[in-house]
KELO-45977 format. One record per residue (C-alpha): residue in three letters; residue number from 1; chain; x, z, y. Coordinates in Angstrom, 1 decimal. Layout:
% residues N
@res->Ala n->NUM chain->A X->X Z->Z Y->Y .
...
//
This chain:
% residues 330
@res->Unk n->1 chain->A X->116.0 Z->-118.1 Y->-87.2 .
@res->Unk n->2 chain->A X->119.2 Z->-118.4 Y->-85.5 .
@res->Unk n->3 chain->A X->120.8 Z->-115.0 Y->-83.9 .
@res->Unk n->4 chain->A X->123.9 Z->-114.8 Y->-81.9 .
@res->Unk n->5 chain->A X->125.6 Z->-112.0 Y->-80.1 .
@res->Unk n->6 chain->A X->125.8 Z->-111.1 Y->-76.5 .
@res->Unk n->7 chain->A X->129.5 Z->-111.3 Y->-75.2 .
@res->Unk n->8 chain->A X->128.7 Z->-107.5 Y->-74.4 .
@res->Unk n->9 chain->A X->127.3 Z->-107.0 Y->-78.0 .
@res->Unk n->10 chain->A X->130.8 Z->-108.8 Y->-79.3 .
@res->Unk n->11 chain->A X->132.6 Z->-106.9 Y->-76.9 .
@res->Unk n->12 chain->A X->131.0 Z->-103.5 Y->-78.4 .
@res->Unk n->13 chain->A X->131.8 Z->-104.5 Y->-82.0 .
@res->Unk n->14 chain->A X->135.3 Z->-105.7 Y->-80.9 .
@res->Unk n->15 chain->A X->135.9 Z->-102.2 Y->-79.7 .
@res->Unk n->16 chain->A X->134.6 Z->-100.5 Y->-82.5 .
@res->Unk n->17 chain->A X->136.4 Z->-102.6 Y->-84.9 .
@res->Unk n->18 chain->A X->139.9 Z->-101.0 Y->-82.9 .
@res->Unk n->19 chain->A X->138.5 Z->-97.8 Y->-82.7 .
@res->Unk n->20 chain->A X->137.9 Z->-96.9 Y->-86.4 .
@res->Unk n->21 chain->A X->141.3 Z->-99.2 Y->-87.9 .
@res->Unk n->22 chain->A X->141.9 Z->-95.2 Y->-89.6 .
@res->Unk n->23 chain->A X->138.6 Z->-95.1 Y->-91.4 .
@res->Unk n->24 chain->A X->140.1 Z->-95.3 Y->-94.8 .
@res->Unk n->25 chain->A X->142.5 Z->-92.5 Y->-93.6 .
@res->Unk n->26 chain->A X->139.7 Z->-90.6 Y->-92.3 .
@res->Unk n->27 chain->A X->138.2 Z->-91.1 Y->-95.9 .
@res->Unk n->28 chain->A X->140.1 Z->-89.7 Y->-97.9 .
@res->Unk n->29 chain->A X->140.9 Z->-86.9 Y->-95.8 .
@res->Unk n->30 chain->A X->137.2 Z->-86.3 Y->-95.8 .
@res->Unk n->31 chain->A X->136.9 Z->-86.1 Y->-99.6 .
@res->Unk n->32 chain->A X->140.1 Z->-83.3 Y->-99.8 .
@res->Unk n->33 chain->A X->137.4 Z->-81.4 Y->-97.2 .
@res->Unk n->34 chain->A X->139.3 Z->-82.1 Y->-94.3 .
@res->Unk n->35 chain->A X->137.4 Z->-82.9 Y->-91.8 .
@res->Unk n->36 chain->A X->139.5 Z->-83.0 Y->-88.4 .
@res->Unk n->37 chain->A X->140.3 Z->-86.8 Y->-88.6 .
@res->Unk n->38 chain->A X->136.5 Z->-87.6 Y->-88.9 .
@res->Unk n->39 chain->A X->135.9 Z->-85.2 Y->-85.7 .
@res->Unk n->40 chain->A X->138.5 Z->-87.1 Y->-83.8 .
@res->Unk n->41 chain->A X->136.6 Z->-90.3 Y->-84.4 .
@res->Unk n->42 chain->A X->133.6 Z->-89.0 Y->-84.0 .
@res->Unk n->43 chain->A X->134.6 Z->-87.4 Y->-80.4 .
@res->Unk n->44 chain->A X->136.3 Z->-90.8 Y->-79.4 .
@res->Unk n->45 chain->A X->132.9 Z->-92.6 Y->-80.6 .
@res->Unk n->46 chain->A X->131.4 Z->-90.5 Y->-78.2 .
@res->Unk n->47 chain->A X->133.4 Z->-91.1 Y->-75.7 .
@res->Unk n->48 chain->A X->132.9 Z->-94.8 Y->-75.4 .
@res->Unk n->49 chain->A X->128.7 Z->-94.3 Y->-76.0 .
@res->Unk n->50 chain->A X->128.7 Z->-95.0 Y->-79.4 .
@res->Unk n->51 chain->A X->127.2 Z->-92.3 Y->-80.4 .
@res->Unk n->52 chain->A X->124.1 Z->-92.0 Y->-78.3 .
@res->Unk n->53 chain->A X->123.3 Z->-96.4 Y->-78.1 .
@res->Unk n->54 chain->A X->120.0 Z->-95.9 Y->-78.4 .
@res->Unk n->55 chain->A X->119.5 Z->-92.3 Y->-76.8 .
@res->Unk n->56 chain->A X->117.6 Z->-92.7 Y->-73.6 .
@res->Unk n->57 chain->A X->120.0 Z->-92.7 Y->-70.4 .
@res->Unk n->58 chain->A X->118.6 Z->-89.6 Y->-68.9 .
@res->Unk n->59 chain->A X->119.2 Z->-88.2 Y->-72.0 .
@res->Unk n->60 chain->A X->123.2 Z->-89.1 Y->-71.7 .
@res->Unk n->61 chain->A X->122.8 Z->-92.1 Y->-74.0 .
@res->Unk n->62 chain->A X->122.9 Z->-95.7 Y->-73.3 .
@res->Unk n->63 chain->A X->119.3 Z->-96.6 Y->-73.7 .
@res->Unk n->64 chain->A X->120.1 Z->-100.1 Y->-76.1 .
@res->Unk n->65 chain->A X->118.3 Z->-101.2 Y->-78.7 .
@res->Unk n->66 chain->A X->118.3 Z->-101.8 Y->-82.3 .
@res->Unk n->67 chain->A X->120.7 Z->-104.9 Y->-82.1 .
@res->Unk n->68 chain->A X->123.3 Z->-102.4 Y->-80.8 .
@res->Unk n->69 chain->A X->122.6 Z->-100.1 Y->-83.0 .
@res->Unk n->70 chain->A X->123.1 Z->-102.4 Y->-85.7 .
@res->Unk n->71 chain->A X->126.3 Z->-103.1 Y->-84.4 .
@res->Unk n->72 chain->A X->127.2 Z->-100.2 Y->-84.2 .
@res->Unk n->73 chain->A X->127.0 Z->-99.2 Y->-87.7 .
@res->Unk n->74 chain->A X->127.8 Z->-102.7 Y->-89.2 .
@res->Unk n->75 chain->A X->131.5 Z->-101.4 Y->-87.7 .
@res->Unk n->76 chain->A X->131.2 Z->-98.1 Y->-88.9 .
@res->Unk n->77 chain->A X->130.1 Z->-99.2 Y->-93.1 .
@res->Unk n->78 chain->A X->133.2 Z->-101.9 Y->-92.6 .
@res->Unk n->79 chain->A X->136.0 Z->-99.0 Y->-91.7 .
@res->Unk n->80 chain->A X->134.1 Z->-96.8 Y->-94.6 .
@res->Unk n->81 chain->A X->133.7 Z->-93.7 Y->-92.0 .
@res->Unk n->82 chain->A X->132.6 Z->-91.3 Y->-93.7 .
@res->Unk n->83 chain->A X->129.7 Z->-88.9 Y->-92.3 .
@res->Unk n->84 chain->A X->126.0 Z->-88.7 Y->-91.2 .
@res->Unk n->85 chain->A X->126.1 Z->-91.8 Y->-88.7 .
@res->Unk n->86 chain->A X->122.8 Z->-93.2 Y->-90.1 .
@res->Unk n->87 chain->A X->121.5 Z->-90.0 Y->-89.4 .
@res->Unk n->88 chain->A X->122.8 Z->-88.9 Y->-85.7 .
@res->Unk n->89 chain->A X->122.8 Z->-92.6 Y->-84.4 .
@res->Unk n->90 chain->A X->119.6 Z->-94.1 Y->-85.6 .
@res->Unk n->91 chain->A X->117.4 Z->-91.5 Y->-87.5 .
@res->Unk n->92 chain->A X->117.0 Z->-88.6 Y->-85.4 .
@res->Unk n->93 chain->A X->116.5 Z->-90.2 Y->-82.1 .
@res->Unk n->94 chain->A X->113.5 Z->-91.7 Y->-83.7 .
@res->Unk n->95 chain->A X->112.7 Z->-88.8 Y->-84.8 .
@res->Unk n->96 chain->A X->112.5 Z->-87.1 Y->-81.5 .
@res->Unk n->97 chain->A X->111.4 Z->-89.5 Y->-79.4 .
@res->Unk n->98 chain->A X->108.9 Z->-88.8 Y->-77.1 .
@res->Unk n->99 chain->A X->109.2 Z->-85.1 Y->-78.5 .
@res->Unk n->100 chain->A X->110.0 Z->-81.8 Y->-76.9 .
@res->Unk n->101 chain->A X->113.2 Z->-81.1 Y->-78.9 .
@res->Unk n->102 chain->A X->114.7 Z->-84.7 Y->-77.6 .
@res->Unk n->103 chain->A X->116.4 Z->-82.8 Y->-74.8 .
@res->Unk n->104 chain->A X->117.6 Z->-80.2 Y->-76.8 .
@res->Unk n->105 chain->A X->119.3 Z->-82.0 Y->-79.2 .
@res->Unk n->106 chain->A X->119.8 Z->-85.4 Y->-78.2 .
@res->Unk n->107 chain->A X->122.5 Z->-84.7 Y->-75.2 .
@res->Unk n->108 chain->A X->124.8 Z->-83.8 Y->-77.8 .
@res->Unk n->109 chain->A X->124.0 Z->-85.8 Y->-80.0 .
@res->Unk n->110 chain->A X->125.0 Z->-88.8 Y->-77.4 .
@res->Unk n->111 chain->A X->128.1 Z->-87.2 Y->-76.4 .
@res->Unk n->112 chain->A X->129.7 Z->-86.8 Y->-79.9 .
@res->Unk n->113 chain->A X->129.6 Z->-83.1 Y->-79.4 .
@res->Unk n->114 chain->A X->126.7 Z->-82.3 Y->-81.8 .
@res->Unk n->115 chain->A X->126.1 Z->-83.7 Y->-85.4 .
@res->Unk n->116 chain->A X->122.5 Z->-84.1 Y->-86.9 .
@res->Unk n->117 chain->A X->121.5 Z->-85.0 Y->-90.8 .
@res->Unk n->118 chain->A X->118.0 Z->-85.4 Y->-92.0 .
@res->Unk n->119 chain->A X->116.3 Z->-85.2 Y->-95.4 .
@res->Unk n->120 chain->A X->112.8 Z->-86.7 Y->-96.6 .
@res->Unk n->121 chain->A X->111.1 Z->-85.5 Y->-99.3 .
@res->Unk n->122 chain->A X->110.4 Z->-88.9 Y->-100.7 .
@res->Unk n->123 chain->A X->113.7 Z->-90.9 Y->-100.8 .
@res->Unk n->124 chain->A X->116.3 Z->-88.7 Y->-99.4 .
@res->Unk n->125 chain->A X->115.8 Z->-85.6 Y->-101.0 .
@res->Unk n->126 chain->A X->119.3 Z->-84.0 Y->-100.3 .
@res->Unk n->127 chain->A X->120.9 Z->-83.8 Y->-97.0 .
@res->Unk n->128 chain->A X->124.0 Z->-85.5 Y->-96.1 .
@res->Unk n->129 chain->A X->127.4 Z->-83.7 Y->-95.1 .
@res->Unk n->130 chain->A X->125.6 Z->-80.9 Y->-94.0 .
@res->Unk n->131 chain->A X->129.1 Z->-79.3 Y->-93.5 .
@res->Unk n->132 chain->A X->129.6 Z->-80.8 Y->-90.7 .
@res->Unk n->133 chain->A X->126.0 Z->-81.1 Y->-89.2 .
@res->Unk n->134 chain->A X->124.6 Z->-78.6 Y->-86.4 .
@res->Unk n->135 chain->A X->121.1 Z->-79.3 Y->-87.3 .
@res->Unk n->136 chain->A X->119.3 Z->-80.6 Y->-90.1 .
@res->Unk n->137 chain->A X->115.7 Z->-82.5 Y->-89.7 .
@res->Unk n->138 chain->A X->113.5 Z->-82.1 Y->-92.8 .
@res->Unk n->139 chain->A X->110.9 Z->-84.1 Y->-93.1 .
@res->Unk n->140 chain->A X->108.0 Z->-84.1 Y->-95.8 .
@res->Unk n->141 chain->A X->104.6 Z->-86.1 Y->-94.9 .
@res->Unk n->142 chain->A X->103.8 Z->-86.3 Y->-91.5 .
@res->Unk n->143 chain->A X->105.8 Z->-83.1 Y->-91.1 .
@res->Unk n->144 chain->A X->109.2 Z->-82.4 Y->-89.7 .
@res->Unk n->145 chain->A X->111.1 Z->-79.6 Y->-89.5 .
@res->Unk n->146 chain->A X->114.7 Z->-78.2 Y->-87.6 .
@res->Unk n->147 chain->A X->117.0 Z->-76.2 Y->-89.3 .
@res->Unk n->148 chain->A X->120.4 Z->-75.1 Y->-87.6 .
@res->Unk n->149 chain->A X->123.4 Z->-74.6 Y->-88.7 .
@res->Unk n->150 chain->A X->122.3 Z->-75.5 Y->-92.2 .
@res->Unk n->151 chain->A X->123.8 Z->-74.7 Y->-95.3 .
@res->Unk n->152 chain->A X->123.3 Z->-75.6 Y->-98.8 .
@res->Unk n->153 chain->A X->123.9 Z->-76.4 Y->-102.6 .
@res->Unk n->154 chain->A X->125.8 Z->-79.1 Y->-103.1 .
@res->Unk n->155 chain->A X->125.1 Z->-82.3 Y->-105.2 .
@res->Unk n->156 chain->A X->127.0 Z->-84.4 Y->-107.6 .
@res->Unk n->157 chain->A X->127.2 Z->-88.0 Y->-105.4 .
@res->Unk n->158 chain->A X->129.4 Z->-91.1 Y->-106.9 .
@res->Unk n->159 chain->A X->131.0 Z->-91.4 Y->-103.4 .
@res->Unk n->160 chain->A X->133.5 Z->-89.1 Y->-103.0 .
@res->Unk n->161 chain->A X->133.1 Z->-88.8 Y->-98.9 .
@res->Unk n->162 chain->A X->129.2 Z->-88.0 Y->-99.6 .
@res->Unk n->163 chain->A X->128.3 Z->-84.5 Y->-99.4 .
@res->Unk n->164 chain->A X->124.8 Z->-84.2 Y->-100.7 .
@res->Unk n->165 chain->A X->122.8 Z->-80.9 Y->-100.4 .
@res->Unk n->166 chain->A X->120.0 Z->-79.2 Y->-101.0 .
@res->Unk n->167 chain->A X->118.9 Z->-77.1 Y->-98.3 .
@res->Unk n->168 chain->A X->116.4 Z->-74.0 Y->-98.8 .
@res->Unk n->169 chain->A X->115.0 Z->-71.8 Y->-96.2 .
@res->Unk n->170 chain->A X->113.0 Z->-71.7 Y->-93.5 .
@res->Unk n->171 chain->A X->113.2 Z->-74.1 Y->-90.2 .
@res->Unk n->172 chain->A X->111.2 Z->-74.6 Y->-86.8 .
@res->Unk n->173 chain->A X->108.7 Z->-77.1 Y->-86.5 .
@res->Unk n->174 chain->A X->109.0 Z->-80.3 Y->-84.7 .
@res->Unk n->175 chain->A X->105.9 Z->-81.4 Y->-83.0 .
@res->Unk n->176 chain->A X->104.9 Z->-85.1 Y->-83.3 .
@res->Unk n->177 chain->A X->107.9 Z->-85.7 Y->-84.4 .
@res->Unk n->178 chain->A X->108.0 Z->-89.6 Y->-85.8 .
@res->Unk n->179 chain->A X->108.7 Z->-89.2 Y->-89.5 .
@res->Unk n->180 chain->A X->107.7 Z->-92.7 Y->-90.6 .
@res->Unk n->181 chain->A X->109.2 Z->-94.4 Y->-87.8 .
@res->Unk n->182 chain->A X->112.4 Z->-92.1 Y->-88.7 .
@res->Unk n->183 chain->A X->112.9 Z->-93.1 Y->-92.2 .
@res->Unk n->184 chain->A X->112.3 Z->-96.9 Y->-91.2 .
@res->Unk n->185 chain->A X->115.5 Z->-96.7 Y->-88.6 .
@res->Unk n->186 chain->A X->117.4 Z->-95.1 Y->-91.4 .
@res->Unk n->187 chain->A X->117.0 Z->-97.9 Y->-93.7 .
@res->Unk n->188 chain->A X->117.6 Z->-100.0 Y->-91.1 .
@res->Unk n->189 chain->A X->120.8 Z->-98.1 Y->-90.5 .
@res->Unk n->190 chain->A X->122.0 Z->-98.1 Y->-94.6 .
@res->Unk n->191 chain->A X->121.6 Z->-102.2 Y->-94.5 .
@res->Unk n->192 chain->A X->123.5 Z->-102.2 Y->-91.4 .
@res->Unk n->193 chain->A X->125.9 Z->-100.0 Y->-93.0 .
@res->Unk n->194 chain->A X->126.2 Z->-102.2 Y->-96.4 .
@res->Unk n->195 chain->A X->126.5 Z->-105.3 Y->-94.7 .
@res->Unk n->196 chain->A X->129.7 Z->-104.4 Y->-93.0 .
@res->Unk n->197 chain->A X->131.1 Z->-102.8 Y->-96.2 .
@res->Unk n->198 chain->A X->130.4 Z->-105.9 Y->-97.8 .
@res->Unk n->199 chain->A X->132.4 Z->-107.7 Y->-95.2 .
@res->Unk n->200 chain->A X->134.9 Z->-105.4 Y->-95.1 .
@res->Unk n->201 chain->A X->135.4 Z->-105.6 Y->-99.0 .
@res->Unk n->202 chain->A X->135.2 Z->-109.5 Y->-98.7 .
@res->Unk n->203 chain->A X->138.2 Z->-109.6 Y->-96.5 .
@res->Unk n->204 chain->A X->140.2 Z->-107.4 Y->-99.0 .
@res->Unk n->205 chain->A X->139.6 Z->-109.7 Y->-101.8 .
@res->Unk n->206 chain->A X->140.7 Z->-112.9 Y->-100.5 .
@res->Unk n->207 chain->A X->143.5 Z->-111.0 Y->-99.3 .
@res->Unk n->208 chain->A X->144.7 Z->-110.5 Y->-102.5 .
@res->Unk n->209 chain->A X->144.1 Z->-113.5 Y->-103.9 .
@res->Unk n->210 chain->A X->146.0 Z->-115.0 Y->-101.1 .
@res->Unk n->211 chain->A X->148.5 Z->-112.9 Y->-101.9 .
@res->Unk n->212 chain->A X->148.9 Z->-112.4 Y->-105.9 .
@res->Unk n->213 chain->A X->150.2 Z->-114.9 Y->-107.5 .
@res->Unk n->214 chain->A X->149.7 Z->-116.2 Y->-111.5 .
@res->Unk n->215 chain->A X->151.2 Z->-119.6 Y->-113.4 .
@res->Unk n->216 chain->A X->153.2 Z->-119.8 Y->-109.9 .
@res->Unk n->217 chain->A X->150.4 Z->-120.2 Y->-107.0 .
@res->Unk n->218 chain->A X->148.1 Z->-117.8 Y->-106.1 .
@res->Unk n->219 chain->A X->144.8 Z->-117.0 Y->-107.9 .
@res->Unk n->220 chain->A X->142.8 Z->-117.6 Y->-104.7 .
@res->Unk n->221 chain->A X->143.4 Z->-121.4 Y->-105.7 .
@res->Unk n->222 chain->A X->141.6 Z->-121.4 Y->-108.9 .
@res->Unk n->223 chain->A X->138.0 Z->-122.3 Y->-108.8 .
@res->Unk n->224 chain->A X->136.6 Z->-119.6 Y->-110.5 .
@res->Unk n->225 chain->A X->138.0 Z->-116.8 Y->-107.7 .
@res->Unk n->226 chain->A X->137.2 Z->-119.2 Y->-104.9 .
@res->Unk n->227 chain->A X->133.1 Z->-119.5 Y->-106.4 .
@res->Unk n->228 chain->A X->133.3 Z->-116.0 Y->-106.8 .
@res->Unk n->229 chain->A X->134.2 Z->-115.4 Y->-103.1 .
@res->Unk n->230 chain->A X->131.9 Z->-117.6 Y->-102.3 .
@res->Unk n->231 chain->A X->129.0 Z->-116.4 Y->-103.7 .
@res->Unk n->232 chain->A X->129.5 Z->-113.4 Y->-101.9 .
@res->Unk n->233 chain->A X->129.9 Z->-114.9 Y->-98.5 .
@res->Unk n->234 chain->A X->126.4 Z->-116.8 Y->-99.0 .
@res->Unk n->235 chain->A X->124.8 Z->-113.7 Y->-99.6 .
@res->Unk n->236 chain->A X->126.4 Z->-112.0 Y->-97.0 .
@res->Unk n->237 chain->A X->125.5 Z->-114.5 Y->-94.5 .
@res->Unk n->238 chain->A X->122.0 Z->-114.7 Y->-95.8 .
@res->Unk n->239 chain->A X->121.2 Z->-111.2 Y->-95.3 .
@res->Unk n->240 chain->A X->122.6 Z->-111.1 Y->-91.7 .
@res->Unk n->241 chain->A X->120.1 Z->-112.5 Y->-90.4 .
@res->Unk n->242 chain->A X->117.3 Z->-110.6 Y->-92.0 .
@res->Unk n->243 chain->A X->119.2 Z->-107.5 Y->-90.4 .
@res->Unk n->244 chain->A X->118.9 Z->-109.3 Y->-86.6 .
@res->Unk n->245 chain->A X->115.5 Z->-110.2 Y->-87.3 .
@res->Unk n->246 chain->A X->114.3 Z->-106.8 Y->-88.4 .
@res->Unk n->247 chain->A X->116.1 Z->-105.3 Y->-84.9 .
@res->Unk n->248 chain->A X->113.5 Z->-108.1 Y->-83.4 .
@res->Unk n->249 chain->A X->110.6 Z->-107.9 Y->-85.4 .
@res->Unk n->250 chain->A X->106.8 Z->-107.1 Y->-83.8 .
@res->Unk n->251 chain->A X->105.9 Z->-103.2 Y->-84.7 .
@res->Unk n->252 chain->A X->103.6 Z->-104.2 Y->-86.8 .
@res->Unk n->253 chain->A X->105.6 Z->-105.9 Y->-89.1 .
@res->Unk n->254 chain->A X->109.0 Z->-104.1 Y->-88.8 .
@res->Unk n->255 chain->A X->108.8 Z->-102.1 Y->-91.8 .
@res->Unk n->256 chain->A X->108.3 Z->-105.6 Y->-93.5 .
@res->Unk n->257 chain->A X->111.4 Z->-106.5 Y->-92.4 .
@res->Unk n->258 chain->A X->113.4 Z->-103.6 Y->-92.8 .
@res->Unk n->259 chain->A X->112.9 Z->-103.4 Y->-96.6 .
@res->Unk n->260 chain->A X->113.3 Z->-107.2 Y->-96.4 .
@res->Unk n->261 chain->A X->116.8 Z->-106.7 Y->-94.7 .
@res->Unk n->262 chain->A X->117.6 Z->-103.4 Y->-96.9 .
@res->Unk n->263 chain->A X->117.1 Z->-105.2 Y->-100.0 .
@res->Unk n->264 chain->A X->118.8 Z->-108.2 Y->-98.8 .
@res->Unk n->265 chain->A X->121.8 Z->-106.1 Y->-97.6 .
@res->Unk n->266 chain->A X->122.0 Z->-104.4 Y->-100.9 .
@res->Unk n->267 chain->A X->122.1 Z->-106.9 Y->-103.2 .
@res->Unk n->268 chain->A X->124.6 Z->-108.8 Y->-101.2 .
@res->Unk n->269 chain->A X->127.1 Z->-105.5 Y->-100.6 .
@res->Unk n->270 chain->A X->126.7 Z->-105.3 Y->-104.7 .
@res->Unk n->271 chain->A X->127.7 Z->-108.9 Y->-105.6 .
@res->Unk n->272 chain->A X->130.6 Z->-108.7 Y->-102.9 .
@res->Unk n->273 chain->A X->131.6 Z->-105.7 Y->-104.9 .
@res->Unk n->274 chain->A X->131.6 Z->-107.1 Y->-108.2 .
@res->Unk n->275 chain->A X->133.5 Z->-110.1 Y->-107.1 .
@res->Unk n->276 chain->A X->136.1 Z->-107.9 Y->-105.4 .
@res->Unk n->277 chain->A X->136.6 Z->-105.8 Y->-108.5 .
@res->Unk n->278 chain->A X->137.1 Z->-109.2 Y->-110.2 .
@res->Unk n->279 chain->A X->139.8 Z->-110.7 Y->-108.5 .
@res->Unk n->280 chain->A X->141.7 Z->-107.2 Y->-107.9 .
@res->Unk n->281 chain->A X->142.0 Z->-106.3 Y->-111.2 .
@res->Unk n->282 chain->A X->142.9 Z->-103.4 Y->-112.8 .
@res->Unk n->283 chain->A X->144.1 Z->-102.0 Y->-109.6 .
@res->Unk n->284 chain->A X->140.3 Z->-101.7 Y->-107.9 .
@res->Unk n->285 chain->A X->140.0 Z->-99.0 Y->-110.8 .
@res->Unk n->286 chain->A X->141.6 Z->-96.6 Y->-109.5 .
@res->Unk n->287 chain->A X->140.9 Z->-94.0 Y->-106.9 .
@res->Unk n->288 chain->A X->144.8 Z->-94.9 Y->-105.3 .
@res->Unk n->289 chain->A X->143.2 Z->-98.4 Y->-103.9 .
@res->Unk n->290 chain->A X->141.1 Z->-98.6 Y->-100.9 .
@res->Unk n->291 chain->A X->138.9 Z->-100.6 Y->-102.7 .
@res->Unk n->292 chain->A X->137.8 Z->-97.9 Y->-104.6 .
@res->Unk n->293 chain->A X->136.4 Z->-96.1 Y->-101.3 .
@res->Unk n->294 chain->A X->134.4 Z->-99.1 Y->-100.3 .
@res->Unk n->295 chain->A X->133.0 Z->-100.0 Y->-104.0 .
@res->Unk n->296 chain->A X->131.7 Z->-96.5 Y->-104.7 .
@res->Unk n->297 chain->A X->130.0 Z->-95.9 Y->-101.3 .
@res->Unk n->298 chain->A X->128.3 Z->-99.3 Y->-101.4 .
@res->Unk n->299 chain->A X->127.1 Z->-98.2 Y->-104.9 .
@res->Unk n->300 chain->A X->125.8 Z->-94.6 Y->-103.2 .
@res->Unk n->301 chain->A X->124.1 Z->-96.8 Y->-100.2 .
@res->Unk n->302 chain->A X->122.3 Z->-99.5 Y->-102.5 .
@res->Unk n->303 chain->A X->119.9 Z->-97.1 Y->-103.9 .
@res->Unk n->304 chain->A X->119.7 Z->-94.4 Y->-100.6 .
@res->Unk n->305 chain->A X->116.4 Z->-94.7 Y->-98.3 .
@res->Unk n->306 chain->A X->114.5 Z->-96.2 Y->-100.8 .
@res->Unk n->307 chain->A X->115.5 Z->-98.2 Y->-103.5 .
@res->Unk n->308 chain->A X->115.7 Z->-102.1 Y->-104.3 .
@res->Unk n->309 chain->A X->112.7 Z->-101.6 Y->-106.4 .
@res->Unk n->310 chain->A X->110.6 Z->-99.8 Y->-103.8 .
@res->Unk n->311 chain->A X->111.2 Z->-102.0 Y->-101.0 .
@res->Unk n->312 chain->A X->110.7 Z->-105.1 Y->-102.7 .
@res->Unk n->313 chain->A X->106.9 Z->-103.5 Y->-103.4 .
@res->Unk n->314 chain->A X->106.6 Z->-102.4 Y->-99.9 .
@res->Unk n->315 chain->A X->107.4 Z->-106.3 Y->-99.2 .
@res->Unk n->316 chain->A X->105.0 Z->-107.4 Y->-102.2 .
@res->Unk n->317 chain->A X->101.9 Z->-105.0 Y->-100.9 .
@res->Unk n->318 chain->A X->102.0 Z->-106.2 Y->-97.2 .
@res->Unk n->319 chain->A X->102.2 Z->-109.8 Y->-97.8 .
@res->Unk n->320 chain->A X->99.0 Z->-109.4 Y->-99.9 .
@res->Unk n->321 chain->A X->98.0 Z->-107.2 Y->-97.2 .
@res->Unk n->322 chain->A X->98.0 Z->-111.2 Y->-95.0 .
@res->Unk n->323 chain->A X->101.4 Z->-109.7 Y->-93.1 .
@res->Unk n->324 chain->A X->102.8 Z->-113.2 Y->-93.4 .
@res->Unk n->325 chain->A X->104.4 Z->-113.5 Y->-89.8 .
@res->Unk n->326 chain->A X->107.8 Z->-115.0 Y->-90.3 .
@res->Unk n->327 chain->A X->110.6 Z->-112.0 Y->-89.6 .
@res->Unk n->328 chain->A X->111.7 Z->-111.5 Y->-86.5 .
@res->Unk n->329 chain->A X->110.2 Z->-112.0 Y->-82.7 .
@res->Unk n->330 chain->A X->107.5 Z->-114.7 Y->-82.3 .
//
């Protein structure tokens, strides 16, 4: 399958890209608890739509699809903004569409003004950056609750910029609220979100080996960095278009394709992080680098809305189901 942007979907990402430059800045101010610089992006991403691309229009969003969306958050894993994006952009409107809460909460959602997290009892058990979220959606089953202002007990996370929480109490229901659908989006949000830290991380390793130098040239001459690098850009480019295709799929075969792009995404984000790691050095150790950032959020991500393992099953079970459709539109 071949998939190429529209000059208004390059356009989008172009602007993005310009928009979150301070991401690593925004980081690490994150992780020290400070959270302004995070609410200044997140205000200007509202700003320019960002925010609510797949909110309805008379909702205040800009009624795109999943392609945008996509784009959207390939951007936002590539600066390694921290914060429930996967969450406000793509879960919740899911969530609540075609629900009675959806004007309540979506509005602000699409403006910037309001920040949503979710939790599922399955595969995300603890709630991210609740700190900064207005509501939180729990969902367990078919069910799905709203909890404002929610507060909780905090959870150990390898990333440093991921608050994870458990939440207790009480919260108001949410009528057929689309739970599976929901969790679905989210993956499809997490592979977005790997794929562009695995660029991101990419472009930081031949960097440097453009730029260090060893027996008098630099290191990105020797064959063993450039296979390294390599390797990692095939896998990135092979799970690209999994992503696009799963944004295109049929409905029935979407969640197919999601775990097919998840574990794609993954897998490729973790070899691009291995290689990185290997032709930094000693220096991609240590919490000081901006590598470090992007290497321990990508391992966070790889294992969040369901696991390799799980969606390689999911995969497994419904192509001996007969769900053998190529991915992607027909």
């Amino acid at each position: 399958m071949r998939f190429a942007r529209t000059a208004e979907q390059q356009d989008m990402a172009t602007a993005l890209r310009a928009l979150l430059e301070p991401g690593a800045t925004a980081a690490r101010s994150w992780a020290d608890g400070d959270f302004a610089p995070w609410r200044r992006i997140r205000a200007q991403l509202g700003e320019m739509g960002a925010c609510g691309v797949v909110v309805p229009e008379e909702l205040g969003g800009l009624g795109l699809g999943p392609v945008e969306l996509v784009a959207c958050l390939e951007e936002i894993g590539r600066a390694g903004l921290p914060g429930p994006f996967v969450e406000s952009l793509a879960v919740v409107p899911a969530l609540l569409d075609g629900t009675g809460a959806a004007g309540r909460w979506l509005p602000g959602i699409a403006s910037g003004s309001t920040s949503a997290t979710a939790s599922f009892a399955r595969h995300v058990p603890h709630a991210l950056d609740v700190e900064v979220a207005d509501v939180l959606f729990r969902c367990d089953g078919e069910r799905a609750v709203a909890v404002e202002h929610p507060e909780g007990v905090r959870q150990r996370s390898i990333d440093p910029t991921r608050f994870l929480s458990t939440v207790p109490g009480r919260g108001e229901d949410v009528p057929g609220a689309q739970v599976d659908r929901a969790f679905d989006m989210g993956a499809l949000g997490c592979a977005a979100q790997l794929l562009g830290l695995g660029r991101r991380m990419l472009e930081m390793a031949t960097e440097h080996a453009q730029q260090r130098h060893q027996f008098g040239r630099p290191v990105g001459r020797f064959q063993a960095v450039k296979h390294h690098l390599a390797n990692a850009a095939v896998e990135l480019e092979f799970a690209r278009p999994l992503l696009h295709g799963a944004c295109l799929s049929e409905p029935h075969q979407q969640p197919r394709d999601i775990s097919a792009a998840k574990v794609a995404a993954a897998e490729a984000a973790h070899t691009t992080a291995r290689a990185a790691l290997q032709v930094h050095g000693a220096i991609g150790y240590t919490a000081e680098h901006d590598l470090h950032l992007w290497l321990t959020k990508t391992a966070a991500l790889r294992r969040a809305w369901g696991s390799p393992a799980w969606h390689r099953r999911r995969i497994a079970a419904a192509l001996e189901a007969g769900d053998v459709e190529p991915v992607g539109p027909r």
